[in-house]
C-alpha positions in Angstrom: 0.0 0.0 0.0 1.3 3.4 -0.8 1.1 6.5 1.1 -1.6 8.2 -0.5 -4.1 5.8 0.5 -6.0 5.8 3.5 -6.4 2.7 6.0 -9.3 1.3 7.6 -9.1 0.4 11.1 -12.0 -2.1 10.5 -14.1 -0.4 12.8 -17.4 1.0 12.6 -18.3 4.5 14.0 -22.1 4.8 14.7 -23.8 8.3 13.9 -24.6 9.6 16.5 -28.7 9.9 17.0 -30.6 12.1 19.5 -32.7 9.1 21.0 -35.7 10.6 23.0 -37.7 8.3 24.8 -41.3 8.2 24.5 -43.4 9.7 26.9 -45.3 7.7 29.2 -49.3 8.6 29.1 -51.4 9.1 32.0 -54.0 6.5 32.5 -56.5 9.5 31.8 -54.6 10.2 28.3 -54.8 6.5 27.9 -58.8 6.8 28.1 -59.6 9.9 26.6 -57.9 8.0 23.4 -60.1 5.1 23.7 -63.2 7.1 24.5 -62.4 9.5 21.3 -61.8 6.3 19.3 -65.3 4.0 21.0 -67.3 7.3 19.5 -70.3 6.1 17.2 -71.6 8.4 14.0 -75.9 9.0 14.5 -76.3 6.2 12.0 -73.8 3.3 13.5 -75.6 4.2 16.7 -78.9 3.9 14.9 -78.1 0.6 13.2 -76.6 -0.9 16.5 -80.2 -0.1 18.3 -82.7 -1.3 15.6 -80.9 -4.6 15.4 -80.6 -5.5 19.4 -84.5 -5.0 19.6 -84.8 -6.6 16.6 -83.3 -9.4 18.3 -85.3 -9.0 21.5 -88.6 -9.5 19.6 -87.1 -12.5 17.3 -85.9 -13.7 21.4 -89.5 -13.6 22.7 -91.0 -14.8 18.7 -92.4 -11.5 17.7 -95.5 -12.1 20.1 -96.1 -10.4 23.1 -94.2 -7.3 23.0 -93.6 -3.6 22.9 -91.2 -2.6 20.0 -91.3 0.5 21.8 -89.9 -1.2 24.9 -87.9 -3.4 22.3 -85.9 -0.1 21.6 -86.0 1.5 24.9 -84.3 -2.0 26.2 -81.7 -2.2 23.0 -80.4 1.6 23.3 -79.9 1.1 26.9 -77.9 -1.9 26.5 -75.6 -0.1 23.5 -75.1 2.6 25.4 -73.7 0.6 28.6 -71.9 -1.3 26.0 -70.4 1.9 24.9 -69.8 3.3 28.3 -67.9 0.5 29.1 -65.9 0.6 25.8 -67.6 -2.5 23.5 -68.9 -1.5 20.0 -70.3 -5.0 19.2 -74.2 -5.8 19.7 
């Protein structure tokens, strides 16, 4: 090897990198995320109710019954399902 050329030592230098760590959230930040994702449009919300008292009335065989109650019964139950952070029906 001549002069002019320039020798490697073999190692590897790393760049150097400004790691930050990540933040920790707050339980609170933790549930205001879920609670902003869990949110239903007016329609979804619709949809969710008309087919849990349609499936209270199909339950009792579409006799003896109060659709009314039917709906009363099924938006209750969506909304506790909601509360607590379940979007099936």
């Amino acid at each position: 090897m001549g002069g002019d050329e320039a020798r490697s030592t073999g190692k590897k230098v790393k760049a150097e990198k400004s790691e930050k760590v990540p933040a920790r959230r707050s339980p609170a930040a933790r549930t205001a995320v879920v609670s902003v994702n869990s949110e239903l449009t007016p329609d979804e919300r619709h949809r969710m109710i008309a087919e849990a008292a349609y499936h209270r009335a199909e339950q009792r065989g579409f006799t003896d019954g109060d659709p009314l109650q039917d709906w009363l019964e099924a938006e209750a139950a969506i909304e506790l399902q909601m509360k607590n952070g379940n979007r099936r029906a």
